[in-house]
C-alpha positions in Angstrom: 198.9 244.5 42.6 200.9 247.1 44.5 197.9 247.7 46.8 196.9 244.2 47.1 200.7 243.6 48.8 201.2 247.7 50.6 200.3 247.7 54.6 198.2 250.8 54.0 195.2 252.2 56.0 193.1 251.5 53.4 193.6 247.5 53.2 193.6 247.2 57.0 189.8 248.7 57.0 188.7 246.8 53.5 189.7 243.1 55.3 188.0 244.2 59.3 184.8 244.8 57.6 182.0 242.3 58.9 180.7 240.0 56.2 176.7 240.3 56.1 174.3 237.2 55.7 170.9 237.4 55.9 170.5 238.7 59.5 174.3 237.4 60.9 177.1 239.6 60.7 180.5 238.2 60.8 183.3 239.5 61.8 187.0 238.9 61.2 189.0 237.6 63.7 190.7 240.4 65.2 188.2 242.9 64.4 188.7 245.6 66.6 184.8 246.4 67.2 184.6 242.9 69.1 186.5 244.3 72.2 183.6 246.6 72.3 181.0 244.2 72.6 179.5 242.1 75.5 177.5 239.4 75.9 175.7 237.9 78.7 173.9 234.4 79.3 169.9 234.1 79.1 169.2 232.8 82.3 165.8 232.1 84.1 163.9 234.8 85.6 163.1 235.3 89.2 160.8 237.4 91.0 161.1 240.8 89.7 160.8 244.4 91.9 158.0 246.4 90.2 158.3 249.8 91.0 154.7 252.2 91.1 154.5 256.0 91.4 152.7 256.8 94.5 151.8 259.6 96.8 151.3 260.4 100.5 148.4 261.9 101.9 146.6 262.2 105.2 144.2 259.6 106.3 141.2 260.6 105.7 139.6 258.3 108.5 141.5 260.0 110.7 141.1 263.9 109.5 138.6 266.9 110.4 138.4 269.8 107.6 136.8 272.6 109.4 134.2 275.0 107.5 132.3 277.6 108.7 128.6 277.1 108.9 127.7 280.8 109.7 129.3 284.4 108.3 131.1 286.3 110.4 134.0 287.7 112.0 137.1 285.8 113.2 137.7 287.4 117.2 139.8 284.6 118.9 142.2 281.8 117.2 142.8 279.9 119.7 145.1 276.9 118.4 147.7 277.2 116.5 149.7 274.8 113.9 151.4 271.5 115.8 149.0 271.9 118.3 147.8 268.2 119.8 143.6 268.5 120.4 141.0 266.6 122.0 137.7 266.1 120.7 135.5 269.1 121.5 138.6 271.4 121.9 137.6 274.7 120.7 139.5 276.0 117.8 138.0 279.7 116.9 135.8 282.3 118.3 133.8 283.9 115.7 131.1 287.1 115.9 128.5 285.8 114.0 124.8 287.7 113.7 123.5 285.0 111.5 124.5 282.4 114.5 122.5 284.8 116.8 119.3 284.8 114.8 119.8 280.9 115.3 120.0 281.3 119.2 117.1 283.6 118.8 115.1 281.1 116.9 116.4 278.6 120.1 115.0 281.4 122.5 112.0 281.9 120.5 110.9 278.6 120.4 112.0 277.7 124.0 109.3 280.6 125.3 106.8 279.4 122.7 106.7 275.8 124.4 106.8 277.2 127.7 103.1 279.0 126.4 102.2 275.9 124.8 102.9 273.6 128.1 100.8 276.0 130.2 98.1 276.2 128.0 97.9 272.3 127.5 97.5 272.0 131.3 94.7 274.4 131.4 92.7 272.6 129.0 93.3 269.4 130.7 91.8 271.0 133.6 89.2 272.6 131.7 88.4 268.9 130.2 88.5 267.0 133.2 85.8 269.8 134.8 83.4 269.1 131.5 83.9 272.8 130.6 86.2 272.5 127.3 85.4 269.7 124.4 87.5 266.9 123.8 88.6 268.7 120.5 90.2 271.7 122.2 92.2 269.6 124.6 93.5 267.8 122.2 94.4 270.7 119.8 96.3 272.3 122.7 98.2 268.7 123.5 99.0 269.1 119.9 100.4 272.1 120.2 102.3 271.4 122.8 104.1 268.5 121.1 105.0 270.7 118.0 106.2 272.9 120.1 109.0 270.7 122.3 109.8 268.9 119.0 110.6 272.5 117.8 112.6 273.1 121.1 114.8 269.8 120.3 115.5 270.5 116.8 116.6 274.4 117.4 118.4 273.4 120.4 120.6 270.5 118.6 121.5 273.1 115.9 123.0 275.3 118.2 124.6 273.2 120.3 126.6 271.9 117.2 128.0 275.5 117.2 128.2 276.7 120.7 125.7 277.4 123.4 122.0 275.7 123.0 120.6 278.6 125.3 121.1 282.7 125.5 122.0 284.8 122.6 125.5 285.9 122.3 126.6 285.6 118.7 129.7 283.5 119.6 130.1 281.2 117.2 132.8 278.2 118.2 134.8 275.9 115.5 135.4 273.0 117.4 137.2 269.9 116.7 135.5 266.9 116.4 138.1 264.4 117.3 141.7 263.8 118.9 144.8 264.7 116.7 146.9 267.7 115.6 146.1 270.6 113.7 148.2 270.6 110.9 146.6 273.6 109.1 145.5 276.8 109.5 144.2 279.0 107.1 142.5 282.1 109.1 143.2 285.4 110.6 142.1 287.9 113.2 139.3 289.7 112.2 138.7 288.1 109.2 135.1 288.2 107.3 134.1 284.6 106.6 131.5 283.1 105.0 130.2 279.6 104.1 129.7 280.3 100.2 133.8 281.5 99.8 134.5 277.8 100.3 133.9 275.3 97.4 135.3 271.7 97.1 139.0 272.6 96.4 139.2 275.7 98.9 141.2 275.4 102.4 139.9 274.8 105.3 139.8 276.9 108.3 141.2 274.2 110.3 143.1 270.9 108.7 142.9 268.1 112.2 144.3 264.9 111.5 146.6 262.3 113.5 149.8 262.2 111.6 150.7 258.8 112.7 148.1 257.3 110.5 148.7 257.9 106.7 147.5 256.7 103.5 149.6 256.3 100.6 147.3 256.7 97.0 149.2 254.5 94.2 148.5 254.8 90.4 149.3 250.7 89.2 149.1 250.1 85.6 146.7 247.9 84.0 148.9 245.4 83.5 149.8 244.8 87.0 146.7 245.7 88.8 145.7 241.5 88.4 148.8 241.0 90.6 147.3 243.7 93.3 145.6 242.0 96.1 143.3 243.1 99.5 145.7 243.2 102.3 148.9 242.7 100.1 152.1 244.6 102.0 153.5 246.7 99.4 157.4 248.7 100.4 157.6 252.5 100.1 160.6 254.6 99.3 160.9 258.2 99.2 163.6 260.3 97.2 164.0 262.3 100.5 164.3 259.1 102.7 166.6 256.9 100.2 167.6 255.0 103.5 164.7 253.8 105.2 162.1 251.7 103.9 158.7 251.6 105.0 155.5 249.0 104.9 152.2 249.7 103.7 148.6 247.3 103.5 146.2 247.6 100.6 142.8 248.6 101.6 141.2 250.0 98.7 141.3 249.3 94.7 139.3 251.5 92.5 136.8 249.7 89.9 137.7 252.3 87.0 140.7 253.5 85.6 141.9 257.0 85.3 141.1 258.3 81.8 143.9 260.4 81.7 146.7 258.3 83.3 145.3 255.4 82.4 146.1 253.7 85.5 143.7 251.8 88.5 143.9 254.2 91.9 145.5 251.7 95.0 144.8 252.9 98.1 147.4 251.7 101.2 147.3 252.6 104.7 150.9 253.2 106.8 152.2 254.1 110.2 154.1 256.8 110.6 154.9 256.8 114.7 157.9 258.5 114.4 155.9 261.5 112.1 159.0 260.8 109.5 156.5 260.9 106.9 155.1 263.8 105.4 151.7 264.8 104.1 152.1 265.4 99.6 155.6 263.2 99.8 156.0 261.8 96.7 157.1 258.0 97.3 157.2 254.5 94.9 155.3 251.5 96.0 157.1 248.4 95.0 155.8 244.6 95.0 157.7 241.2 93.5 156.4 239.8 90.7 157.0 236.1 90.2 158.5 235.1 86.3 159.3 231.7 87.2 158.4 230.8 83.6 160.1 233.3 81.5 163.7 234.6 80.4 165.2 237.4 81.8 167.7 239.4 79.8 169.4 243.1 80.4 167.0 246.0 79.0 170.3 247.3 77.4 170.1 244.2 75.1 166.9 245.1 73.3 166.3 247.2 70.5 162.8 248.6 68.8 162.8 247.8 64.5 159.3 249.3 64.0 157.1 248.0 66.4 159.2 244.5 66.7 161.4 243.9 69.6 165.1 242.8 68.3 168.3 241.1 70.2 171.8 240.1 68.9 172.7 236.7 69.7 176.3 235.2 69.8 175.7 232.3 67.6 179.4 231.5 67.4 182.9 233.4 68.1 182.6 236.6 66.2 179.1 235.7 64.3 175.7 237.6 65.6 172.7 237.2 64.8 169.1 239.6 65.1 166.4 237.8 66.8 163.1 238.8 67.1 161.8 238.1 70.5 158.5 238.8 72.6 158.3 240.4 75.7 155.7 240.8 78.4 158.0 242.9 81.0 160.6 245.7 81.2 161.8 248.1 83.1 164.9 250.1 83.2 167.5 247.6 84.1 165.5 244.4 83.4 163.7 242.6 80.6 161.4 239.8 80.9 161.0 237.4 77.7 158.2 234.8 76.6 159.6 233.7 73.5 162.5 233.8 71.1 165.0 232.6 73.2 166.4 229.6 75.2 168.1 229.6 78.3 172.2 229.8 78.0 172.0 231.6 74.5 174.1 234.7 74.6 172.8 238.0 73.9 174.8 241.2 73.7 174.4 243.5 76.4 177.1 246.4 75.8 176.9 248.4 72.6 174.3 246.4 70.5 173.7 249.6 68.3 177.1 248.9 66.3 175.5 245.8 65.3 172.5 247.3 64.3 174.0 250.3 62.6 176.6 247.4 60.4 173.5 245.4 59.8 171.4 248.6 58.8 174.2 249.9 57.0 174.9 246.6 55.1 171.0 245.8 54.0 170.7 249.6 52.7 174.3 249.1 50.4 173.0 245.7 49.2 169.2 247.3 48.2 171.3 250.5 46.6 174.6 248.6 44.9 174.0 248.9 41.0 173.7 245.9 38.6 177.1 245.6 37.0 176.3 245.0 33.2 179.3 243.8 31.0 180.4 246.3 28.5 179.8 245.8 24.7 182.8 246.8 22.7 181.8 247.6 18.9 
């Protein structure tokens, strides 16, 4: 009795505890946890902004890799990084004997036609004086074919490298078309030669335009059905938080990435002003439409095993665990398909002291010991 009528600590906590039913906690009015919590409406969704990692890399329509063809010796660089190019503009100088023996074969078979040619009009003479058979003139017309064709095909093969005629060795690296060399990986008398360069090995010369980029996005398969041909997608960068830039859908992969598990997007964007960078990392961002769904805060909803569980406000001071289904979320948003209506309120602020009281109150009630009524003797 004299602690039933004291103002002590200990009554003030015993009367502010929440009474537990079922899954609704209720709490006394003036219970000084309720300050602590916040509730917001359920309202309709809207178009959401999903957010995609993505990277930036050159365009690789628009990009020269230079290898060497022949070993050798690096003599000249002639070009250095930033430099602007035209197609043909020679990059390198290298002393190359294996591109010699290549003019040599040029030379070589130059001279043999040359024989060839001369002796093809002999027997045509020959032929038209009754002297040779028809068989030897048209052998030696034979040969003289072979022989030009053998001309053409030596002389395209060096001319890809430098000069179709004379032997000097000098073997050119030449750009193939108009842009900027934006890498360089080669110095003066360096040995080259073609087998030191596999598929992930530098170039000797990176040419690309840099107004021209492509921007490589890894979408998840859950949103890839919302990724269309030609769809404009907006780019951010964490170095460029001000500036927002657009990029067009060109390519989307048929197979997913077995270890990301994610469908490779591939944009194209214009970069005029050369703000861009090649290896930025950036996030591609589209709307999705949830016109038909709830949208809630993420801060509302809490994982019970693999079940997805809310507090709703069913009344002043009463709350109530709700199991609800989702189909989106992201770090501020969550999109719901079912187990709620529109204007129910759901706690948004500090939802794990319900969950702890709830938690707390099922495990006492599982635990509390059956009272059994004494038997005196």
């Amino acid at each position: 009795m004299l602690i039933a009528c004291s103002d002590s600590p200990l009554h003030l906590e015993i009367t502010q505890q929440p009474i537990v039913q079922n899954n609704q906690l209720r709490f006394p009015a003036g219970n000084p946890q309720l300050s602590l919590l916040s509730t917001v409406a359920v309202k309709q969704a809207e178009n959401i902004s999903i957010d995609l990692p993505a990277r930036i890399v050159w365009d690789e329509q628009k990009t020269q890799r230079v290898f060497p063809a022949f070993s050798g010796r690096v003599k000249q660089i002639l070009v250095d990084v930033g430099q602007s190019v035209s197609e043909g503009t020679l990059l390198a100088q290298i002393a190359s004997p294996e591109f010699g023996a290549a003019q040599a074969d040029t030379a070589r078979a130059m001279a043999d036609a040359l024989l060839a040619g001369k002796n093809f009009v002999r027997q045509k003479e020959l032929f038209n004086a009754g002297i040779t058979s028809q068989k030897e003139f048209e052998q030696s017309e034979a040969d003289s074919l072979r022989a030009k064709a053998e001309v053409d095909r030596a002389q395209a093969r060096t001319a890809l490298y430098g000069s179709g005629a004379g032997v000097n060795q000098q073997l050119g690296i030449r750009s193939s078309l108009r842009g900027m060399v934006v890498e360089r990986n080669l110095n003066p008398d360096q040995e080259i030669r073609p087998d030191q360069f596999g598929p992930n090995s530098p170039a000797l010369f990176v040419v690309t335009d840099p107004r021209f980029l492509w921007v490589l996005i890894d979408v998840r398969e859950t949103d890839i059905q919302y990724i269309k041909m030609g769809m404009k997608m907006d780019i951010k960068t964490p170095s460029l938080p001000n500036q927002l830039f657009e990029a067009t859908i060109r390519v989307i992969a048929d197979t997913i990435d077995p270890m990301t598990r994610t469908i490779k997007v591939r944009a194209s964007i214009e970069n005029p002003q050369r703000i861009l960078k090649n290896e930025m990392l950036a996030t591609a961002s589209f709307l999705r439409s949830f016109k038909d769904n709830l949208n809630i805060p993420a801060s509302s909803v809490f994982l019970k095993g693999s079940d997805h569980i809310v507090f709703v406000e069913i009344e002043p001071g009463v709350f109530q665990s709700q199991k609800v289904s989702l189909i989106f979320e992201n770090k501020k948003d969550v999109i719901v398909e079912a187990g709620l209506s529109i204007g129910e309120k759901v706690v948004s602020q500090n939802g794990l002291l319900l969950a702890k009281e709830l938690l707390n109150a099922q495990e006492n009630a599982q635990q509390a010991p059956m009272k059994v009524p004494a038997i005196k003797p």
